[in-house]
Each structure stands twice: as C-alpha cells, then as structure tokens.
C-alpha positions as CSV (number, residue, x, y, z in Angstrom):
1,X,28.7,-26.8,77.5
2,X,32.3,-27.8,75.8
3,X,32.5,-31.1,74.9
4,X,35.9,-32.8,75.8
5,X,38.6,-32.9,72.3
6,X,38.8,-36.6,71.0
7,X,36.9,-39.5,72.0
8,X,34.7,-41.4,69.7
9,X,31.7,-40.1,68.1
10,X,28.7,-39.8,69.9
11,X,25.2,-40.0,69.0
12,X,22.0,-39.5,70.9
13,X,18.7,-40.8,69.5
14,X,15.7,-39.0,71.6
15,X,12.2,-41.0,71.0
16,X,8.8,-38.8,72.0
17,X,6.9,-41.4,72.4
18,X,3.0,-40.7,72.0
19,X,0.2,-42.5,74.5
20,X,-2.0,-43.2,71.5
21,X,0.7,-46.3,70.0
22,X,-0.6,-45.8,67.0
23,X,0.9,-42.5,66.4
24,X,4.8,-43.2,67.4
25,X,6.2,-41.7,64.0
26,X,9.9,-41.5,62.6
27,X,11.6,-44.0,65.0
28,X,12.0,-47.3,62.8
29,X,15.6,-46.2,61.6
30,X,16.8,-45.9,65.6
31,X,17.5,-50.0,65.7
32,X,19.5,-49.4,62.7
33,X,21.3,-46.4,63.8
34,X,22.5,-48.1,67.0
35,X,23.5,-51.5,65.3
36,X,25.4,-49.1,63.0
37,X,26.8,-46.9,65.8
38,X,27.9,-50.3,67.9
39,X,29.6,-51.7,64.0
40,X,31.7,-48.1,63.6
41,X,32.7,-48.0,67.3
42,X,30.2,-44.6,67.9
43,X,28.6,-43.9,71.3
44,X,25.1,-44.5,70.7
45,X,22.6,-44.1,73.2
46,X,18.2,-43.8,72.7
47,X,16.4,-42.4,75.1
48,X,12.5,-42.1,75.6
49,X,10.2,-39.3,76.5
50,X,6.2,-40.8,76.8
51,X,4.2,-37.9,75.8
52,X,0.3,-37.4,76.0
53,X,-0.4,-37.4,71.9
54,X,-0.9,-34.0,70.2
55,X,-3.4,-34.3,67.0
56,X,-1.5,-31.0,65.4
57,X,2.0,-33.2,65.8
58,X,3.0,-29.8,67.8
59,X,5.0,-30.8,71.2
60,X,5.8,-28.9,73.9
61,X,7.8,-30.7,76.8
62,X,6.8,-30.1,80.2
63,X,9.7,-28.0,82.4
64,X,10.1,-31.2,84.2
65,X,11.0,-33.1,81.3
66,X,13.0,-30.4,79.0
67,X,15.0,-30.9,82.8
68,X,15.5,-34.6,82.2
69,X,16.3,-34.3,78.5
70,X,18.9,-31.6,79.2
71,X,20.7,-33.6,81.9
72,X,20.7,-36.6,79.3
73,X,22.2,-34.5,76.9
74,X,24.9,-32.7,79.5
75,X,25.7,-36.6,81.1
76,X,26.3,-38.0,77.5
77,X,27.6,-35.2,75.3
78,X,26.4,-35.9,72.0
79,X,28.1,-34.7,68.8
80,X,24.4,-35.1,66.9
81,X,20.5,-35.2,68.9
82,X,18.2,-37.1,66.6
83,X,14.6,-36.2,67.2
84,X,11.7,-37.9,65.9
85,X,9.5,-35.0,66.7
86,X,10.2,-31.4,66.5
87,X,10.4,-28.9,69.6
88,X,9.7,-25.4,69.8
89,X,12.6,-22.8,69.0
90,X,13.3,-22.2,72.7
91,X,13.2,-25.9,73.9
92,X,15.6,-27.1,70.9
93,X,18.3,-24.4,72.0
94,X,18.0,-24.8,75.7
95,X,19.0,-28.9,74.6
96,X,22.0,-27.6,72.6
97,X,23.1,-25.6,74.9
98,X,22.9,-28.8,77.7
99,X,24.6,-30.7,75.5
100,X,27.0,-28.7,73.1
101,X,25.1,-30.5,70.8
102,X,23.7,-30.3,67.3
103,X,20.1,-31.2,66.3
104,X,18.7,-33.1,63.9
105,X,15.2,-33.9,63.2
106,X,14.5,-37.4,61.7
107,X,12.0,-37.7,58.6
108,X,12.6,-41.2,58.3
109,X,9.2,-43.4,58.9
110,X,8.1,-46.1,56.8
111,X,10.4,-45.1,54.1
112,X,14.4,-46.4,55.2
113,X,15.3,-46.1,51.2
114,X,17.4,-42.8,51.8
115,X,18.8,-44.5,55.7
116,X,22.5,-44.2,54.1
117,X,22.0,-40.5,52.5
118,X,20.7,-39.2,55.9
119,X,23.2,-40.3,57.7
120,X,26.1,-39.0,55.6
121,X,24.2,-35.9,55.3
122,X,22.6,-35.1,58.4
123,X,24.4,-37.2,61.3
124,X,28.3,-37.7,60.0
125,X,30.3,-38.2,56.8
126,X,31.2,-41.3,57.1
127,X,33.6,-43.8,54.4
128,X,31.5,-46.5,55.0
129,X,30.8,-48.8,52.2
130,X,27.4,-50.4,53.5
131,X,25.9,-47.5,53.4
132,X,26.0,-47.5,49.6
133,X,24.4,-51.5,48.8
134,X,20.8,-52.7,48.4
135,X,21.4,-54.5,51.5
136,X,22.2,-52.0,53.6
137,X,19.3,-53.1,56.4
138,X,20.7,-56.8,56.1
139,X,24.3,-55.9,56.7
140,X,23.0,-54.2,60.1
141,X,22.2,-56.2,63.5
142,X,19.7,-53.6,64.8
143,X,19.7,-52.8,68.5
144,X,16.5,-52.0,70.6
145,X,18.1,-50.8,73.7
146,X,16.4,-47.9,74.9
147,X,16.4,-45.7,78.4
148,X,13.3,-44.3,79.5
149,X,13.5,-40.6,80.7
150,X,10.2,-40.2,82.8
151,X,7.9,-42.6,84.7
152,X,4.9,-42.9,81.6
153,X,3.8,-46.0,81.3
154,X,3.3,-46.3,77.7
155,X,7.1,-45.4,76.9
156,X,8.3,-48.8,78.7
157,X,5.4,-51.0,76.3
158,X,6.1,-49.3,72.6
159,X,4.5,-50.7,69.3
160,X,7.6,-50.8,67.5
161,X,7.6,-49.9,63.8
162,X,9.3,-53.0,61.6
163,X,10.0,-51.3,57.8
164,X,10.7,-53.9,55.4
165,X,8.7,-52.9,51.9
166,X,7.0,-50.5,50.8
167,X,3.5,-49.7,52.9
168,X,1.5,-50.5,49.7
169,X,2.1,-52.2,46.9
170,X,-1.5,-51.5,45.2
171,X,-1.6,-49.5,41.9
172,X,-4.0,-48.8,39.0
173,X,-3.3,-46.8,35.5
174,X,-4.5,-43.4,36.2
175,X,-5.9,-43.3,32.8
176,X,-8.5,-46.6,33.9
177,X,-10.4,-44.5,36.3
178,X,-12.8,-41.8,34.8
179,X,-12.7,-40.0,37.6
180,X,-8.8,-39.5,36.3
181,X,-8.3,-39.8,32.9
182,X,-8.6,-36.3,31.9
183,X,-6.5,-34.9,35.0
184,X,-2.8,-34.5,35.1
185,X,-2.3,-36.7,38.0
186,X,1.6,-36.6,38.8
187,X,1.8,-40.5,37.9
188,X,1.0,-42.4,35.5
189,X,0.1,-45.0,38.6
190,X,-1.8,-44.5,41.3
191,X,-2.7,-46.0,44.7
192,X,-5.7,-44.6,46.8
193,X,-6.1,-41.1,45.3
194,X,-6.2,-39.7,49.0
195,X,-2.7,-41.2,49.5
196,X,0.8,-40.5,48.9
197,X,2.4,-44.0,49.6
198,X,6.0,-44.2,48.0
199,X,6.5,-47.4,46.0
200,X,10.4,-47.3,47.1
201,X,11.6,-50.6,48.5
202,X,13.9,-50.1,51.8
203,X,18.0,-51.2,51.2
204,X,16.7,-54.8,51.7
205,X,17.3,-57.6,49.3
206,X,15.2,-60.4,51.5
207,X,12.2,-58.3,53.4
208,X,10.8,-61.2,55.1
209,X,14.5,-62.0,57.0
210,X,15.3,-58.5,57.5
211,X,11.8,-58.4,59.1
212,X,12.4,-61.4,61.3
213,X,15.9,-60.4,62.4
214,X,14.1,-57.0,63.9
215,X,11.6,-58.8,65.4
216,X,14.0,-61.4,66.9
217,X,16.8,-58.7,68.2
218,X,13.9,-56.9,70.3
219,X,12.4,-59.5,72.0
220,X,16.3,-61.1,72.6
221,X,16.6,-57.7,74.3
222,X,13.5,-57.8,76.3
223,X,14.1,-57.6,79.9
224,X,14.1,-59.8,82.5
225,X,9.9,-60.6,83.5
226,X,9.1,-58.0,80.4
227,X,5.7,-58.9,78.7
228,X,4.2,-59.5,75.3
229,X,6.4,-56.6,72.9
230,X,4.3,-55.1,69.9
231,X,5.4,-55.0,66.0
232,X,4.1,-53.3,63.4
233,X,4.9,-54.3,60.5
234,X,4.9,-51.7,57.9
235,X,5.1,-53.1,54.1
236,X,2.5,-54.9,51.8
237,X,5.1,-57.9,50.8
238,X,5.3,-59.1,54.7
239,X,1.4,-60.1,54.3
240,X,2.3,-61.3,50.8
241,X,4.6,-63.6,51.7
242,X,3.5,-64.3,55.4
243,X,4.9,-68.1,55.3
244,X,8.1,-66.9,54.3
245,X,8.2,-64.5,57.2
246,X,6.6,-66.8,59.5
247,X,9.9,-69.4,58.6
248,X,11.9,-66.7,59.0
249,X,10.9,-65.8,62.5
250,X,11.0,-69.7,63.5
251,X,14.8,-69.4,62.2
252,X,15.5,-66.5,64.1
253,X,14.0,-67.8,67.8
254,X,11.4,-64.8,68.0
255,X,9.1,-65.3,70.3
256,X,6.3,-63.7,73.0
257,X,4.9,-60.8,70.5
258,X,2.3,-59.1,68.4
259,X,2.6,-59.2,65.3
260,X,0.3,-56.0,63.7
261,X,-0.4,-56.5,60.0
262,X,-2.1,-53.7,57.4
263,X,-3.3,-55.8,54.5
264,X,-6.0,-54.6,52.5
265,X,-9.6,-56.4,52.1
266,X,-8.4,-58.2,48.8
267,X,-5.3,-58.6,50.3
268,X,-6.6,-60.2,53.2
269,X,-9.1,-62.3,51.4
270,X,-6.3,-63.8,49.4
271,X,-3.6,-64.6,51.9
272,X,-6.9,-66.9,53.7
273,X,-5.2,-70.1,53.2
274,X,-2.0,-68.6,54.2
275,X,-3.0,-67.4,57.2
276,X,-4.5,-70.3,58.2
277,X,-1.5,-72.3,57.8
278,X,0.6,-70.3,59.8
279,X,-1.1,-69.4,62.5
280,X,-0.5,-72.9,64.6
281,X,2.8,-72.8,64.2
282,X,3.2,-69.0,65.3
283,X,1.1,-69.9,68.5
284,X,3.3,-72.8,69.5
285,X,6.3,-69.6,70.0
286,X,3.2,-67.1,71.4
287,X,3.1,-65.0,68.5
288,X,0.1,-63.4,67.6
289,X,-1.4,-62.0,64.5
290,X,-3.4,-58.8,65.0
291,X,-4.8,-57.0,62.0
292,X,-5.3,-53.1,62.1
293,X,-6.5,-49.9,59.4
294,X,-7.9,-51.9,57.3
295,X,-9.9,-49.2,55.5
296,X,-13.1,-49.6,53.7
297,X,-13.5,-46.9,52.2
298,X,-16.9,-46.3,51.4
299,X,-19.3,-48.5,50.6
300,X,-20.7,-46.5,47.6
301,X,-19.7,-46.6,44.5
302,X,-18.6,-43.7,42.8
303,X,-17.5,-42.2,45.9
304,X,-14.8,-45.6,46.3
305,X,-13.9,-44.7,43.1
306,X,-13.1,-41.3,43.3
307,X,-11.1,-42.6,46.1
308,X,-9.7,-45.4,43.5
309,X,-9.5,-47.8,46.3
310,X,-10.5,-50.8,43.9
311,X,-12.6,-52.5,46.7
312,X,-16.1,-53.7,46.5
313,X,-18.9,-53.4,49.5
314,X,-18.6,-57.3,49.0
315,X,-15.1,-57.8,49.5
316,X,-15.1,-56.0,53.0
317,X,-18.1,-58.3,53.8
318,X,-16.4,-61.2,53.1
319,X,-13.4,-59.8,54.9
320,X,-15.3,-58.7,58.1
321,X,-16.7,-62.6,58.3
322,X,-13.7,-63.9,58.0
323,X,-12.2,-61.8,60.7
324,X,-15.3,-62.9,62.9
325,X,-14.8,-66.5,62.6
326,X,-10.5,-66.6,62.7
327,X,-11.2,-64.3,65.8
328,X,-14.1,-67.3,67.0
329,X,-11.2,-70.0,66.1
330,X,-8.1,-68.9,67.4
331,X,-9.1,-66.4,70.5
332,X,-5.7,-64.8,71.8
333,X,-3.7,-65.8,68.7
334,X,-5.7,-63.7,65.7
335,X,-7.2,-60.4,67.3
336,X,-8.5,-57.6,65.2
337,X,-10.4,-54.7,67.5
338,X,-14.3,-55.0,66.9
339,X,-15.0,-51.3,65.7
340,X,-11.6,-50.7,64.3
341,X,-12.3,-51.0,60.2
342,X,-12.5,-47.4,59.3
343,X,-14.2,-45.3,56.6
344,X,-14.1,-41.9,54.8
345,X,-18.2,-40.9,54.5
346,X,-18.0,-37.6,54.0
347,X,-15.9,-36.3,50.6
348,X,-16.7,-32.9,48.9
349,X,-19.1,-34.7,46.5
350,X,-21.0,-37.1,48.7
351,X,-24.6,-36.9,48.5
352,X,-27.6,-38.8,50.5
353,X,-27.8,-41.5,48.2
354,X,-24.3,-42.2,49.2
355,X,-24.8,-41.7,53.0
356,X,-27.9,-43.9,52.7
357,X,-25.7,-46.9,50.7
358,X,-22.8,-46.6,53.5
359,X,-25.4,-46.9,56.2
360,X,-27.3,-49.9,55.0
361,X,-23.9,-51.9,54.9
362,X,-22.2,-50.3,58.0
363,X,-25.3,-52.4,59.7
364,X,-24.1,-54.9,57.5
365,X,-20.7,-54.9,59.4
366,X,-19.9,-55.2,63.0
367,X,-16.4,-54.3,62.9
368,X,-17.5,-50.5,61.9
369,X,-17.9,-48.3,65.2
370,X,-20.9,-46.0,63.8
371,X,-20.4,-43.6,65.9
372,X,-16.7,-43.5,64.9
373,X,-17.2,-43.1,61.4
374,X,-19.7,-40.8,61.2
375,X,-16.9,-38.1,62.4
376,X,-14.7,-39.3,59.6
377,X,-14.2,-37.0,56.8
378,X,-11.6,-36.6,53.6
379,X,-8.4,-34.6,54.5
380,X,-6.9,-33.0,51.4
381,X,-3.6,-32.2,51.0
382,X,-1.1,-30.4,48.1
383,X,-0.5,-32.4,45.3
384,X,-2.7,-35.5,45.4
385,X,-4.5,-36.5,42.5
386,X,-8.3,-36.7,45.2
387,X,-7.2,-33.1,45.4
388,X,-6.7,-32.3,41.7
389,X,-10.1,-33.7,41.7
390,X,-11.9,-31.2,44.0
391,X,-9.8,-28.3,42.5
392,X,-11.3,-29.1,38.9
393,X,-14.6,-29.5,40.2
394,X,-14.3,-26.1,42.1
395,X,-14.4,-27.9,45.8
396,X,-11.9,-26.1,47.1
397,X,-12.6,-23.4,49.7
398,X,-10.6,-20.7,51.1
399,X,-8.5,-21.1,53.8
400,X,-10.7,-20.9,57.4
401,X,-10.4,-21.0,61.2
402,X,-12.2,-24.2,62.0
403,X,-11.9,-26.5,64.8
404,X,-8.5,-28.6,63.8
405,X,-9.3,-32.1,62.6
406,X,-7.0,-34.6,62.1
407,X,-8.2,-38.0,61.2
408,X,-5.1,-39.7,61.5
409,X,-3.5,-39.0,58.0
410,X,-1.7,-36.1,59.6
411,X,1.7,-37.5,60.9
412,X,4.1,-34.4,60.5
413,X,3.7,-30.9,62.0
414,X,4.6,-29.3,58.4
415,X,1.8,-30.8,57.0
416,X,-1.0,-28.3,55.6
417,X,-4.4,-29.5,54.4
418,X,-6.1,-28.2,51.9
419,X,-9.6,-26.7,53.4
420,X,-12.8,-27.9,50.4
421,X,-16.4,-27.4,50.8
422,X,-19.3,-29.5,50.3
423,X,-21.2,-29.9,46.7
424,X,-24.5,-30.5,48.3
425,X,-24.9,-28.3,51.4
426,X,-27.6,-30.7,53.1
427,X,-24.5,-32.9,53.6
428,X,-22.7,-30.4,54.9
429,X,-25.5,-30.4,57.9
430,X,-24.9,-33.9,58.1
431,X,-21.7,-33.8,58.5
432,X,-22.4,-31.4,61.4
433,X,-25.3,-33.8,63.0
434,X,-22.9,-36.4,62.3
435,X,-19.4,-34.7,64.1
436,X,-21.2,-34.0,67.3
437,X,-22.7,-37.7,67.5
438,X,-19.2,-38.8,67.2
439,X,-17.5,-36.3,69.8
440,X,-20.2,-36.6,72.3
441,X,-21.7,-40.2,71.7
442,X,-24.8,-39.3,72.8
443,X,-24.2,-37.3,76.0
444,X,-26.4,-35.1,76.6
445,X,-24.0,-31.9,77.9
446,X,-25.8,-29.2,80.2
447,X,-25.9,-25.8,78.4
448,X,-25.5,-27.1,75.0
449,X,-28.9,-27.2,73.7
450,X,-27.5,-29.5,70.6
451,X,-25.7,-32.0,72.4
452,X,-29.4,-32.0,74.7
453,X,-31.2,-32.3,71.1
454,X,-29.4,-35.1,69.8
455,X,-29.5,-37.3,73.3
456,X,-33.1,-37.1,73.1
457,X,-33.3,-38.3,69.6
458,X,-30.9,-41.1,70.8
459,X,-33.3,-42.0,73.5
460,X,-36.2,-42.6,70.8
461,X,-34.7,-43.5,67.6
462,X,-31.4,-45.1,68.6
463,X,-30.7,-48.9,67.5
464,X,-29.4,-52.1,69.4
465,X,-26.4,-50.5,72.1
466,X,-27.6,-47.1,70.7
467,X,-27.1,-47.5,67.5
468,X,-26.7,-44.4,66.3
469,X,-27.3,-44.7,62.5
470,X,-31.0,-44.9,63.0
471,X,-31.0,-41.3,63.7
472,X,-28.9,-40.3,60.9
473,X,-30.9,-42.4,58.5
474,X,-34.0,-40.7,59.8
475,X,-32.0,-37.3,59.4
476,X,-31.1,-37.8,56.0
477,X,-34.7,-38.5,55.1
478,X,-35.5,-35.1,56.6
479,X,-33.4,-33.2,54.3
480,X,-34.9,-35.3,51.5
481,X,-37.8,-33.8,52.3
482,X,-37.0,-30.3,53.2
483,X,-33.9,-29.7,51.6
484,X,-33.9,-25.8,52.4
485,X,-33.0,-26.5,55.7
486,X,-30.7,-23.9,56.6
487,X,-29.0,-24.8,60.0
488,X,-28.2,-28.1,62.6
489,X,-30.5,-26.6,65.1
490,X,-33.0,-26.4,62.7
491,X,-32.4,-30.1,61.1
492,X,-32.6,-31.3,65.0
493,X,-35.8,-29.2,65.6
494,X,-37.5,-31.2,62.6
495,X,-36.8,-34.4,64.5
496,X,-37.8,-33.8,67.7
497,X,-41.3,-35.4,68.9
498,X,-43.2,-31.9,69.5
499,X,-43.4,-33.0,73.3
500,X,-39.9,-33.1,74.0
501,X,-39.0,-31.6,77.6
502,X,-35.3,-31.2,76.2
503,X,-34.0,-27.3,76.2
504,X,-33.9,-25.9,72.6
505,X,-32.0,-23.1,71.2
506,X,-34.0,-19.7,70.8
C-alpha cells in the first residue's frame, strides 16, 4: 500500500503481550517513545496483541489476528512498526505490505542506556538535542496510551515494566572467588556467575523521580472504573532508596497500584526499617508493595558459590520470616506469593550431599514450592563466566535434541544455551525423578508407567500437602546405596513397596 507524500511522521509501536505477565519483554521504552513522538509532533500510536506465552520466545499470530494487525497498519500508515517480539518471515512481510511500512524489532528491555542511539538509528534521524543528555528519560513525559487489538483479557491488565537503574547493582572481584580466580572471566567484576546483568545506568540523573513520574502518568491515564495497574520496577537503586521513591510518588499524586520490587535477600534484609516506614504512608494512596524473584540460590555451599551469589542459607531464612510476618502485619498492602522464592538445584557439579543440604532447608522455608524447584535446573549460555566454569571442568556436552526447557532466563528467541552434562550421573537420575515430579505433581497419568510409579510413592512417602521432598530424600538415599543404578525406572523400582498394584515398565 502507498502511503500519502507529506504529513508528519508516523510511528506504530505493536506490543505482543504474553498471558504469563511475567514475561512481557522489550516494551518499557514505548511510554518514552510516545511522550517523545507527542514532544516532535510524530503520529504515535501502540497497539496490543495478548498472546498465549511461548517458552521458545517464537510467535506465530493467529490468521485472525495477523488480520487485525494488518488493518491497524493499513488504517494508520506507519513510516516505522516497532515490535517487541519477532514474527516469522511471512507474517512480518504480509504487515509491510498492509502498511507500506518498515519494521523494526525492539531490543530495548531493562536496559534504556542506548534509548537515543536506537532511535536515530533504527526509527528516524532526528536533530534532537535530548536525545544526547544524561537526562534524557527526565526530559520526556512518558505516555501509556495503548489500543488493544483482540478481546484477551490479559492485554487490557499489563504489568508494566518501570526501568530506572540498572537490574543489579551486586558485584564481587572475580579474583575473590576460587571458583574464579584462575579463569579469564570477561570482567574483572562480577555479579551471579549465571548472569549477564549490565551495570549501565539508563539516561536518568534522579531514578527515583523518573520512576515516580512513570508510575504517576499511567495510573493519570487509567480509564474511567479501571482497577488496581501493575509496576515492575526494574533497578536495584529503587529498593535502595525506597523512601526517596516513596516521596516521589506522594509528589507526583500516584495512586491505586502495585508496586513489584526484585531486591535480593541482603538487600531485603537491609532496607527492613525502610520498608517499614513506608509502607503506611503508601497504603493511605492504595499502593502496594509486592516482592517477586527473589532467588535463593542454593542452599549449599559450594554450589552458591560457584553461582557467586554471595548469600547465606541464613540470610534467606531471615528473609523468608520476615516476609511471613510483613505479609501477617499489613495483609493487602505487602504481598509476596507463598511458593514464589526460586532456586537452581541442579548445576553440572551437584552431588547428593548438595541435594540433601537444599532439602533440609527448603523444609526450612515455606515460600519454596518443592515441587517447583525440583524441575529447576542451570541454563548455560555463551560467554558467562558459570559457563567458562563447566567448559574447564569438561561439563560441557554436545549439542542434543532434548525436550526444550526454559526456566525463565530465556527472554529472546536468538538466545542459544549451551547443552552440559552432569559430573555425577546418579544426579542426573535425579534430576529425571525430580522433572517428572514437577511436570506432573504427582498425577498419576494412564499408560505412563513412571508417572503411575511415582504417584504411588507419593501416596506412601509424601509429606504434609504431599510434600514431595520426602520421596526425593528417600531417593537420594537409594543411590547412596546403589549407586550403579542405571535408569529412572530402575531408581523408582527400588522404591516401590514389593506389593504395589501400580503397572510397571517391562
């Protein structure tokens, strides 16, 4: 389709938006974009697909959507289509064709350092001198106006992404972990050793205003009757200085929303007083604090610090009780989601002493979902120092067809991980007996004789609620004993009472 000579510049941000919340990626630059867009005189619009979530961050539109897209694009004519998820070959060139329309795919999340670059280089080159300060985001009144394409629910209650630091701010000499010292790690600092956080600070100059102004702008924006909106808030100096964020959003009139914060244990522990402090006064404008992946790691030692998360099993104890009783104190205004604190239990080196330490303090902890986290694993990927790790210590393994697995670190579709194998190949049945608790929570499924293996052992040996760490502890002490075993079926035959009725394999 031609687009008309002249006219001002038009812009069309589309937003896939997942029905897992937790996985809307690449979108915290559109409030900027259209606050820019509205300041230059463009035509700015954002629009909103609600997809069901993909793990492999591979989407595929339904005809009936593509349709709606297209008309979008053919109703507003767009010079530029920003995407915050890619499209297959064919889907991406029907849109173009709809609209006449270039496309552009955003790789903007938490990090809104190189906003002005992008925009000169991918959208429009444009003389405009904000684009060039430190406070770039400040000089910008963002705009959350968005149109919703399709009739999903989730689309028209997002959890907005607010960017206003850095995601992490926690960093240790590489050479001060032993694990490390002898590796060329790319850094001289590092974070997790899992993790590729960059340190880069967003064009802000005062985080906890520019914070406060997003916040504010969205819920001004709200519609008429709209409920509670959804924040979160993505950089370690928010937490840091919560009171100064907490003035700033009294300032700036926000009010009716959840505020989602990432701090660490120590983090957590040490803002205590903080939190306590602020929490009446956000109340009094119904603003809530929920806290989310907060990670453990592991409660072992040497597997934490080949992970160089610089927690102790204590810390998240103290953490998880703390949680408990602010949750007790101020129901509705502090939430955290029993179950939610996550782990990493199986690495390439873990062995049973490990498994055995992480399951006497995961019934330490009631905000750990057992049966969650014993389908959690370490993803690998190019160029992290965890990986150096496992490539020295010849963990690697050659690229296979297994089932895909994404535990939530995987947030691009170009992202490739690097496949390892285990040291101790026990574990590695384990990990096995300890995936199919976790996809099928105990079910027993007809004509899978494993799944009907492991609901009987449930039915004996499970805990309180069906605890199912009873089973794995009496599994690990199984392969303690027999540590030839060669196969699941065979572990699961060594635990079943000899007059089980349950079917076995042949």
């Amino acid at each position: 389709m031609k687009r008309p000579a002249g006219g001002p510049f038009r812009l069309m941000l589309v937003e896939l938006s997942p029905d897992a919340p937790q996985r809307l990626f690449r979108t915290a630059a559109y409030p900027f974009l259209m606050g820019l867009a509205r300041a230059c005189g463009w035509r700015c619009s954002w629009c909103v697909l609600g997809v069901r979530y993909d793990p492999t961050v591979r989407y595929m539109l339904a005809p009936a959507d593509l349709g709606r897209l297209r008309t979008e694009a053919a109703r507003r004519r767009p010079h530029v289509i920003v995407l915050n998820e890619w499209l297959p070959r064919e889907q991406l060139a029907a849109l173009r064709r709809a609209g006449g329309s270039r496309t552009v795919y955003s790789p903007m999340d938490d990090d809104l350092h190189s906003l002005g670059d992008f925009i000169r280089r991918r959208i429009r080159r444009v003389e405009e001198p904000r684009l060039d300060g430190p406070g770039l985001l400040d000089a910008i009144r963002p705009v959350f106006r968005r149109r919703i394409l399709n009739r999903a629910p989730w689309a028209a209650a997002p959890r907005y992404n607010i960017v206003a630091g850095a995601r992490c701010s926690y960093r240790t000499p590489a050479a001060a972990n032993p694990f490390f010292r002898r590796l060329r790690v790319p850094q001289p600092t590092m974070g997790c050793s899992f993790c590729d956080t960059p340190m880069r600070r967003p064009p802000t100059q005062d985080p906890a205003a520019c914070a406060a102004a997003q916040v504010a702008a969205a819920c001004r924006e709200r519609p008429a009757g709209g409920g509670e909106l959804h924040f979160n808030l993505v950089g370690s100096e928010l937490w840091l200085r919560l009171e100064d964020f907490t003035q700033a959003l009294l300032r700036a009139r926000a009010r009716g929303a959840e505020l989602a914060f990432m701090p660490r244990a120590d983090e957590l522990l040490a803002g205590r007083a903080a939190l306590r402090r602020c929490l009446p006064l956000l109340a009094r404008r119904r603003l809530a604090v929920r806290l989310y992946g907060m990670g453990v790691e592991n409660f072992s030692e040497s597997e934490n610090r080949r992970l160089n998360k610089g927690i102790t099993a204590e810390q998240v104890h103290e953490a998880a009780a703390f949680i408990a009783e602010t949750t007790r104190r101020w129901p509705g205004d502090f939430r955290f989601q029993s179950g939610t604190m996550s782990m990493i239990l199986f690495t390439p080196w873990t062995s049973l002493q490990d498994l055995l330490c992480n399951a006497r303090n995961i019934a330490r902890c009631p905000l750990i979902c057992p049966y969650f986290v014993l389908g959690q694993r370490l993803q690998l990927f190019p160029g992290r120092p965890i990986t150096l790790l496992a490539e020295r210590d010849g963990l690697l393994a050659p690229a296979r067809r297994d089932r895909f697995y994404n535990s939530g670190c995987i947030i691009s579709f170009d992202q490739q991980e690097v496949p390892w194998r285990f040291r101790h190949p026990e574990v590695a049945l384990l990990w096995s007996l300890g995936r199919r608790i976790c996809a099928g929570h105990g079910r027993s499924i007809p004509g899978d004789p494993e799944a009907q293996a492991i609901a009987v052992l449930l039915d004996r040996y499970a805990g309180p609620d069906r605890d199912p760490m009873p089973l794995f502890v009496r599994a690990i002490g199984a392969l303690a004993r027999r540590p030839g075993t060669g196969s699941l079926d065979e572990l699961l035959r060594s635990l079943l009472p000899a007059t089980s009725s349950c079917r076995r394999g042949p």
